[in-house]
FITIRO-689187 format. One line per field, with one value per residue (C-alpha): y, z, x. Coordinates in pm, whole numbers, plus 50000, padded with zeros to 5 digits. Layout:
N
v <- Y_...
w <- Z_...
u <- X_...
END
This chain:
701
v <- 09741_09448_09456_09700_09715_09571_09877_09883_09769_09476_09369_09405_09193_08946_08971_08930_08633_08447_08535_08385_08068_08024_08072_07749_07523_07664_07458_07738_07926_08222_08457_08818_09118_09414_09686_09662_09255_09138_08827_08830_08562_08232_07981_07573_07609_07829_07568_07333_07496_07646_07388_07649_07589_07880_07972_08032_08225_08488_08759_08720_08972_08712_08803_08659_08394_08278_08461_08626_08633_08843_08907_09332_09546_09535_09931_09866_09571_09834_10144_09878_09691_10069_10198_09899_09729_09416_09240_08870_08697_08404_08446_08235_08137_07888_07680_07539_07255_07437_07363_07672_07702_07896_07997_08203_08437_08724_09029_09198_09540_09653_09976_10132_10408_10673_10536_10409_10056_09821_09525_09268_08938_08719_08375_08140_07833_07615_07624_07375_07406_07648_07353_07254_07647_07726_07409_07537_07919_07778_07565_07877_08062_07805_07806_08124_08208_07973_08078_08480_08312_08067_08218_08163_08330_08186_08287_08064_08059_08017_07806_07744_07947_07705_07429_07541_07630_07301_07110_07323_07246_06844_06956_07069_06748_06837_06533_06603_06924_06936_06943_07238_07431_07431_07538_07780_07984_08217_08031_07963_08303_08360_08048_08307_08592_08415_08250_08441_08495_08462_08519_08618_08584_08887_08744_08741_09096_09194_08933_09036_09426_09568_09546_09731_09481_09711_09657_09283_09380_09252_08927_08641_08646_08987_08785_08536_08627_08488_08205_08099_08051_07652_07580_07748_07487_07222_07307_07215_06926_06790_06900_06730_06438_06420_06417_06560_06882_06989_07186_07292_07584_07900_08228_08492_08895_09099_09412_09652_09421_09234_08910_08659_08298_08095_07768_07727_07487_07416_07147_06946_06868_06691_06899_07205_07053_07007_07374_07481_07649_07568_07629_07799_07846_08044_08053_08341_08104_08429_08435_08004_08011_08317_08109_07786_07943_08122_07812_07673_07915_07885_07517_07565_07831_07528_07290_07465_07588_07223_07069_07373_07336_07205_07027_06720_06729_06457_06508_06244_06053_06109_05990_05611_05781_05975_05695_05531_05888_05868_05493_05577_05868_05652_05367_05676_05715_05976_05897_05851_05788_05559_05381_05341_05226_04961_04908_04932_04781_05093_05278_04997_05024_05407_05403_05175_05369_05697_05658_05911_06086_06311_06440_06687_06610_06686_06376_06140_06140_06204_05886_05706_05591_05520_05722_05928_05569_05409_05675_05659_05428_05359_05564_05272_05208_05519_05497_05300_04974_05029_05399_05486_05750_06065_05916_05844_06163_06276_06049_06135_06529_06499_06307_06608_06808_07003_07188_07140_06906_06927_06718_06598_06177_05943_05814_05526_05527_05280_05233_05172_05429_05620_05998_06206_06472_06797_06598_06853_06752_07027_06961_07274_07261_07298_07010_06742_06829_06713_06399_06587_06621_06794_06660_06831_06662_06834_06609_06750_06438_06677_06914_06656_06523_06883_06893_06567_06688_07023_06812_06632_06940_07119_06788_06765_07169_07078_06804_07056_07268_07062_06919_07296_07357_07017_07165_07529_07281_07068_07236_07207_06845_06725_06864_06676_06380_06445_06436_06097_05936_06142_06020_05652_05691_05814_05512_05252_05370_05402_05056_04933_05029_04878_04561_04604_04577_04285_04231_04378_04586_04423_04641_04962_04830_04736_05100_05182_04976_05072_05452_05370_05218_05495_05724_05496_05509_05925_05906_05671_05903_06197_06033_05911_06294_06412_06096_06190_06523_06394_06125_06241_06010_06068_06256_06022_06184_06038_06182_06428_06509_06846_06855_06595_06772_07096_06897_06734_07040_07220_06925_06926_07272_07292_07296_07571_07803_07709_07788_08149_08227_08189_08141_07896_07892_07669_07772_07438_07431_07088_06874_06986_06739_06618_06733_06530_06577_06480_06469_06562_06824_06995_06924_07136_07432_07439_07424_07705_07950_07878_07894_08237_08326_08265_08422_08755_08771_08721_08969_09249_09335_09304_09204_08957_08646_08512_08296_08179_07879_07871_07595_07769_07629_07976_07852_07508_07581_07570_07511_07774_07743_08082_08171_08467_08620_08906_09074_09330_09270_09267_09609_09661_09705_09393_09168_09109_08981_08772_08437_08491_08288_08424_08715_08758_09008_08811_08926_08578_08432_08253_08350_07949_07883_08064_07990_07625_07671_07856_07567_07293_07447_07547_07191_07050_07282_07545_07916_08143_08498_08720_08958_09175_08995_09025_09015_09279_09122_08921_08669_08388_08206_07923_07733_07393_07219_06987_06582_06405_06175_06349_06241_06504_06659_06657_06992_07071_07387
w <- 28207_28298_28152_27914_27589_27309_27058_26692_26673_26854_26663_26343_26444_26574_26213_26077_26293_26212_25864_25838_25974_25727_25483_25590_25439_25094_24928_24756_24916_25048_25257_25364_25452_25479_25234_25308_25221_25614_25635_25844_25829_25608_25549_25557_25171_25185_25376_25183_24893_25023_25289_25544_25857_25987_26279_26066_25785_25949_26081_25771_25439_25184_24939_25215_25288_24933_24689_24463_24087_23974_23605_23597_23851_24155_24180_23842_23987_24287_24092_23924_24226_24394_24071_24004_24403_24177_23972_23916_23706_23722_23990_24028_24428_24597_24823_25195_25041_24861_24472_24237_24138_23896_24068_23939_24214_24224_24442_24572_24804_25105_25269_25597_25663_25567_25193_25241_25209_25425_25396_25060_24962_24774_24630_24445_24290_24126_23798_23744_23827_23634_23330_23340_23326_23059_22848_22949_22795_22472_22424_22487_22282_21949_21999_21985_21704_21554_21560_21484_21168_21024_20684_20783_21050_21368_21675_21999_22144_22487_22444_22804_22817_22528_22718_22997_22750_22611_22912_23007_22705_22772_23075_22924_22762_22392_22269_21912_21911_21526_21481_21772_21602_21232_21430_21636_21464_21717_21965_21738_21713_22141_22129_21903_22103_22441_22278_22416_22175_22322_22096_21749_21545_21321_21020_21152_21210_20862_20732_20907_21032_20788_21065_21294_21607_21813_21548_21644_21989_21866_21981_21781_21585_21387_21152_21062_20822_20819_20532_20737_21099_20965_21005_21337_21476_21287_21462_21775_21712_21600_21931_22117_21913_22021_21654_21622_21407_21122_20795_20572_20313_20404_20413_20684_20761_20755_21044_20716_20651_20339_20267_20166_20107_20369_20450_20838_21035_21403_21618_21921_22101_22447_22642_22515_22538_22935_22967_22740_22448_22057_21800_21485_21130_20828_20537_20276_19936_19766_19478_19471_19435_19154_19020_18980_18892_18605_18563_18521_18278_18064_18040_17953_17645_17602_17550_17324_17087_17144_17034_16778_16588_16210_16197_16396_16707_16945_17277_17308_17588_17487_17858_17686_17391_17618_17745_17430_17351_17732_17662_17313_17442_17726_17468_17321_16971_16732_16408_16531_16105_16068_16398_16284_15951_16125_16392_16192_16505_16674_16504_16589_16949_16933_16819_17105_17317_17220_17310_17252_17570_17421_17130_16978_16837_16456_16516_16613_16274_16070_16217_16188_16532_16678_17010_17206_17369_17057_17005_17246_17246_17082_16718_16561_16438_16245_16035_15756_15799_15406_15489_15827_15687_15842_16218_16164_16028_16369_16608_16471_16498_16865_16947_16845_17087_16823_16952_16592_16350_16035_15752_15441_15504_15461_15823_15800_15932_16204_15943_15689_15430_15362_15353_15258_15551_15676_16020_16266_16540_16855_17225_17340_17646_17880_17728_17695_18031_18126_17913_17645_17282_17031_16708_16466_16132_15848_15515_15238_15005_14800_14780_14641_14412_14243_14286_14060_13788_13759_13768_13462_13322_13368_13232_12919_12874_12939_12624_12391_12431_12398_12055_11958_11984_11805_11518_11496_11476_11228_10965_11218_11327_10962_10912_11213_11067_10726_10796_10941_10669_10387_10545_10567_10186_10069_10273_10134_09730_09811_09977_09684_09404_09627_09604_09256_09156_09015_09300_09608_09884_10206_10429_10295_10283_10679_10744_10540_10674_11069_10909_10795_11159_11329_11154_11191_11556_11541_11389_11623_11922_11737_11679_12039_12147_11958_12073_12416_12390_12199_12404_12667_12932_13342_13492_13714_13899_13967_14074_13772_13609_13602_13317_13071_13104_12932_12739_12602_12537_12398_12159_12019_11955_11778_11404_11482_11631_11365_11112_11315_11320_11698_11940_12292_12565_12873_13239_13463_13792_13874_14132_14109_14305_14137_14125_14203_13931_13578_13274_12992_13234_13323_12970_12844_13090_12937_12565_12612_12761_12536_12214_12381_12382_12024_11923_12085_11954_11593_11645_11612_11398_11678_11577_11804_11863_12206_12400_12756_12984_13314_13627_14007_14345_14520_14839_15034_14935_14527_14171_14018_13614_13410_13039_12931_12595_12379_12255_12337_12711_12882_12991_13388_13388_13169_13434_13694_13427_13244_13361_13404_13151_12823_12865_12569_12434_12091_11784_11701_12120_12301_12645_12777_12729_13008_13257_13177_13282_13564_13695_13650_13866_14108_14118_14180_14450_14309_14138_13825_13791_13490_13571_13345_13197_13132_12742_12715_12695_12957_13148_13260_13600_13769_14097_14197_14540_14550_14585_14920_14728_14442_14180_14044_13693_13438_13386_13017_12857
u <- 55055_54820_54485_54583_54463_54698_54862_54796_55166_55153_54865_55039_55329_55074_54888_55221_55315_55028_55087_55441_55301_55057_55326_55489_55221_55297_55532_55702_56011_55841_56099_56024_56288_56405_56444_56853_56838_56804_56579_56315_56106_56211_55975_55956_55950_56264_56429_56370_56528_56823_56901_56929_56781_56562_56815_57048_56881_56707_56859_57099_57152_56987_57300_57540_57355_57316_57590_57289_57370_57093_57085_57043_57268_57073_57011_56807_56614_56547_56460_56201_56073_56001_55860_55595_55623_55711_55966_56042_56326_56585_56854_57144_57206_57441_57247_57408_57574_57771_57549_57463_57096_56859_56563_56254_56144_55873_55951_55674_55708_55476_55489_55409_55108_55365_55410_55777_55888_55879_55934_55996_55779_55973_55834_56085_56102_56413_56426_56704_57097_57283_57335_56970_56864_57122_56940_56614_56698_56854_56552_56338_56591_56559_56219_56142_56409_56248_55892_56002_56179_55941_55795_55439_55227_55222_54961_54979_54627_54473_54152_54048_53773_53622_53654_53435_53173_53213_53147_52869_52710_52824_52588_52308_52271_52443_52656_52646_52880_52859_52544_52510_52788_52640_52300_52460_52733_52684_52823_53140_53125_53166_53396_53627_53591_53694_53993_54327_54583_54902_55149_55195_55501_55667_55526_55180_55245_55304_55015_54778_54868_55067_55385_55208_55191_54944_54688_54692_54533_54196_53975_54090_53716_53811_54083_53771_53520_53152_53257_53512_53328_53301_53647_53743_53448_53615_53944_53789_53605_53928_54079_53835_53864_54258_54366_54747_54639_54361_54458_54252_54188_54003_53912_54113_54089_54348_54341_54249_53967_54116_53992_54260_54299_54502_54608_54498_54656_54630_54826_54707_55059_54911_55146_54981_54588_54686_54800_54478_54641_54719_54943_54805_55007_54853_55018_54959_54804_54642_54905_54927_54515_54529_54799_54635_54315_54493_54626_54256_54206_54499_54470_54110_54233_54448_54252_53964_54231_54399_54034_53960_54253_54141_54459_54509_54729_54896_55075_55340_55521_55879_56037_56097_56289_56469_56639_56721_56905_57086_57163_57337_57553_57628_57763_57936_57734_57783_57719_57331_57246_57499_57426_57061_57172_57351_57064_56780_56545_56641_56351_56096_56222_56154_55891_55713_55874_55694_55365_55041_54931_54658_54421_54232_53911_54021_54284_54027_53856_54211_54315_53963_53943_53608_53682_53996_54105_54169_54400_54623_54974_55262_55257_55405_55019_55037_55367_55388_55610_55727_55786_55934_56169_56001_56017_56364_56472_56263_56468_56789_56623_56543_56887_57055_56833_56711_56351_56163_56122_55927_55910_55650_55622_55319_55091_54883_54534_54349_54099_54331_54367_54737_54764_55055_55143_55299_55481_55581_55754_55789_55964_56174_56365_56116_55878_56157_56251_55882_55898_55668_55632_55396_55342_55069_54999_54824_54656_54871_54692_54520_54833_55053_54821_54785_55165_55229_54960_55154_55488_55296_55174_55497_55701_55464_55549_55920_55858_55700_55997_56242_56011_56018_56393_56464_56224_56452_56750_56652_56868_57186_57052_57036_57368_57501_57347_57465_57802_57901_57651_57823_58156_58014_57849_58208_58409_58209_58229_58634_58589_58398_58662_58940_58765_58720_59063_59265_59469_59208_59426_59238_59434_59308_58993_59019_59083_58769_58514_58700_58627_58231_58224_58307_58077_57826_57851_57848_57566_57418_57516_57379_57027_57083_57070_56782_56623_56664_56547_56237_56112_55826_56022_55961_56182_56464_56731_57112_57405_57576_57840_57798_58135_58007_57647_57794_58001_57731_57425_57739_57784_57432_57471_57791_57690_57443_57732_57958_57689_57657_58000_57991_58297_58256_58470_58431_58608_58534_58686_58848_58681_58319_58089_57805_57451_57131_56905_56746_57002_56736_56611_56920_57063_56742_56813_57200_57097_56790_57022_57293_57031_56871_57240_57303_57012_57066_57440_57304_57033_57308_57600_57849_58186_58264_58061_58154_57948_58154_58011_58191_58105_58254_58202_58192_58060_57964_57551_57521_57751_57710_57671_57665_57613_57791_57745_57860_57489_57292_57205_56885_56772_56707_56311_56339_56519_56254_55945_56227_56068_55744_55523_55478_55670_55880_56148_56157_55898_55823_55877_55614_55761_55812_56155_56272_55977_56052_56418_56355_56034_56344_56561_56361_56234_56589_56614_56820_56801_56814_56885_57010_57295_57559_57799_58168_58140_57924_57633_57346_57474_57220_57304_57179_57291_57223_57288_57575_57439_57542_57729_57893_58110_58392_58391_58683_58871_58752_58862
END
């Protein structure tokens, strides 16, 4: 009807009319229909897209039209879209030429005045084709695999709201936006609190919440504690500045309210600056900071016992040595002694090459240096050139990997003076690994010094007991004498009277004076024997026989068994090496024990006087020599006091001999004991190390 007054319907569509126009200057696809997919209105955006022309879109079911791929059944994407009146995702459609494409489209439902729906909004845009899409979704995909897997936290952060209230305050006339934030931490403070956080990796989640990502629903200010508020403003200055990213050190808060240490790191990507967000790591260094201040204080418990040690110390640069040794096994050495002995500039080489690092106070003065820099260098300053026998026995120590090394050797001094030493050398595994050494050094000067007087004193004891034992033999020692020079008196009378004859027998004679010869030359070797065991001489070791030496102390004792009644017996076994030791020394030990021997079978009635001297390898570490007897024994309670000075079981014994015996052996690096023996009686043992170079005895029975 004319004139009429236009219905609420028609000016809907008209409101709806002049709505789709509008729609066409959005660049966007922006399409409308109905509930059952039927396009309605389709936009110049849409067009654009799809490459259908508006006559032929609308009208059309928007599945026909463009083969939707959508990526949940479509009843689900319904239930959804009439549940919320929204729902966007990635469809796949096939546009009019025939090309697939990935487009992102939001869905948005109206309804009529009775609640039910009306009509569909949808907005779209192309994400790529269906290649470009797929590359876009595994790039998403990597990524965000990638930030869920890192180790450290991760929070992506939107800053936008900081810029504005940086360039308000650009406004108000602040330039110097350090200076304003140290004044104002409050603002810092409100620069937190507006900062968005996106997103927060699984990691952050158990960092910072304990795994529970709801407790993470907090401004970004509540993980930063007072201390801290410094380095969130340095963050931005250095986004401001356009530098690539700022770490530093700091202080965080967990959701609980722990404090911990952390190393913060934020990067300035452009790409993210333009979209106004960051990229923030934190890194958990709670246990790394307790370790290295631990590490702090063990190196300072180091270093005081290091400096209040009363024995000097040096840490050593062994890296140089270390590739002598590599160089040698590489040439294929063995042998290293014999190499040495052959290379002798080996050791000079070494010892340039290992060089002092470090030390302790003590070692300054021990080595008379003026200050710790003089100190430190090669060590071939501090071993003697006449004398480098303990470094080498180090090298060849440390070659064979071995962890310690310790030794007695002479060091020389910077201010010239030459001390006697305890050299201990130390690198276990972990050390050489590092190139390290330790090497402590203690002045044993004073030590050896005492050690040569007792030597003296001990030596000049020796000497009085050997003069004593020569002055209870004197009767048997004349006797020995005696004999050849009766022998040599008798020779020469007989000689005499041949001569005296008419007709002289010369060859008799010849056989007389060969006779007086030879018995001059016993005698000789007798008086050689008691010479030897007279004379206060120094003690000099050599390789020995360890046969001829029992042949020998048996020798000077066999007029005084004979003149006992007393029976010897010698078990040798063949091929003993030789000893390294004094003759007179170890020729004393023999004849004590086999005089204390003859003395205790002669103390009793016993029937049989037996006295047995055997010499048995019975292992690789000692000869063993032993003294049985037939007496009386030494009682149990007796035993252990046997060789302690002075201690006698004699009426008229001083309580030396055995003491003597027992400081000789032990000075030639062996032992003495006193056990039962097969005869009946005590039998005295001692052992002595076989020499590196030994010579064999004869088999004497």
């Amino acid at each position: 009807m004319a004139g009429a007054a236009p219905t609420n319907e028609t000016q809907l569509n008209c409101a709806q009319a002049a709505q789709a126009d509008m729609l066409d200057f959005v660049h966007e696809s922006i399409l409308m229909r109905t509930p059952d997919g039927r396009i309605t209105h389709w936009s110049q955006g849409s067009q654009a897209l799809y490459g259908w022309p508006k006559e032929n879109a609308v009208g059309a079911l928007v599945d026909d039209l463009l083969s939707s791929t959508y990526p949940l059944p479509i009843a689900e994407i319904e239930k959804q879209l009439n549940r919320n009146e929204k729902w966007e995702g990635e469809i796949r459609r096939v546009i009019a030429r025939g090309e697939s494409l990935v487009v992102y489209t939001r869905w948005a439902l109206q309804r009529d005045a009775a609640g039910l729906p009306a009509r569909i909004v949808e907005s779209a845009f192309a994400v790529g084709s269906v290649g470009q899409a797929e590359a876009l979704r595994a790039s998403e995909y990597r990524y965000r695999n990638l930030f869920q897997a890192m180790a450290a936290s991760f929070w992506e952060i939107d800053f936008t709201p900081v810029g504005a209230m940086l360039r308000e305050l650009r406004a108000e006339g602040v330039t110097d936006f350090a200076a304003y934030f140290r004044k104002h931490p409050e603002f810092v403070r409100e620069m937190m609190r507006v900062s968005r956080i996106i997103d927060v990796n699984d990691q952050t989640v158990a960092l910072f919440a304990d795994g529970d990502r709801s407790k993470m629903n907090l401004p970004l200010d509540a993980f930063w504690p007072d201390e801290s508020i410094h380095v969130y403003a340095e963050s931005v200055l250095a986004a401001i500045s356009r530098q690539p990213n700022y770490s530093t050190e700091t202080k965080l808060r967990k959701t609980n309210g722990e404090i911990f240490d952390g190393l913060f790191t934020a990067c300035f990507p452009l790409e993210s600056i333009a979209k106004g967000t960051l990229l923030v790591g934190v890194i958990d260094i709670s246990e790394r900071k307790r370790a290295f201040a631990e590490l702090g204080r063990s190196e300072a418990r180091y270093r005081n016992l290091f400096n209040s040690m009363g024995i000097t110390c040096y840490q050593l640069d062994i890296s140089g040595v270390i590739r002598i040794y590599a160089r040698l096994k590489a040439e294929g050495v063995t042998d290293i002694a014999e190499h040495i002995h052959k290379n002798p500039g080996l050791i000079t080489e070494a010892m340039q090459a290992t060089i002092v690092t470090d030390v302790n106070e003590p070692g300054i003065a021990f080595v008379g240096a003026k200050d710790y820099a003089e100190v430190l260098g090669p060590v071939s300053r501090f071993w003697p050139a006449d004398d480098p026998e303990g470094f080498r026995q180090a090298f060849i120590a440390g070659y064979k990997s071995d962890a310690r090394f310790e030794t007695e050797t002479s060091q020389q001094t910077l201010d010239g003076r030459r001390l006697d030493v305890l050299f201990t050398f130390v690198s276990p595994p972990a050390m050489r690994e590092a190139g390290l050494a330790l090497v402590s050094l203690i002045d044993i000067s004073e030590r050896k010094n005492a050690q040569k007087a007792l030597e003296k004193l001990q030596n000049e004891f020796a000497h009085a007991s050997r003069i004593s034992m020569l002055g209870e033999l004197t009767a048997s020692l004349a006797h020995e004498v005696n004999q050849p020079l009766a022998a040599i008196s008798a020779n020469g009378a007989a000689g005499l009277r041949w001569l005296d004859r008419p007709n002289p027998d010369t060859a008799e004679v010849t056989t007389l004076m060969r006779r007086m010869a030879a018995d001059a030359q016993r005698a000789a070797e007798i008086i050689s024997r008691i010479r030897l065991m007279a004379s206060p001489q120094t003690p000099e070791k050599a390789v020995i026989s360890i046969g001829s030496l029992l042949q020998e102390a048996l020798l000077f004792l066999r007029h005084e068994m004979q003149a006992r009644g007393v029976s010897v017996t010698t078990e040798l076994e063949s091929d003993l090496p030789g000893v390294l030791g004094d003759r007179t020394q170890l020729q004393q030990v023999v004849v004590n024990l086999a005089m204390n021997a003859i003395q205790a079978i002669t103390s009793t009635q016993t029937p049989h006087r037996l006295i047995k001297v055997s010499c048995t390898l019975p292992d690789d570490r000692g000869i063993q020599v032993s003294v049985d007897d037939s007496g009386p024994g030494v009682a149990e309670n007796q035993r252990a006091r046997l060789f302690d000075s002075f201690y006698t079981t004699k009426p008229d014994g001083m309580g030396m001999g055995l003491p003597i015996c027992r400081s000789i052996i032990e000075h030639h690096g062996g032992t003495i004991w006193v056990e039962d023996g097969s005869l009946g009686g005590a039998r005295f043992c001692f052992s002595l190390p076989p020499a590196s170079a030994g010579i064999t005895s004869g088999n004497h029975t």
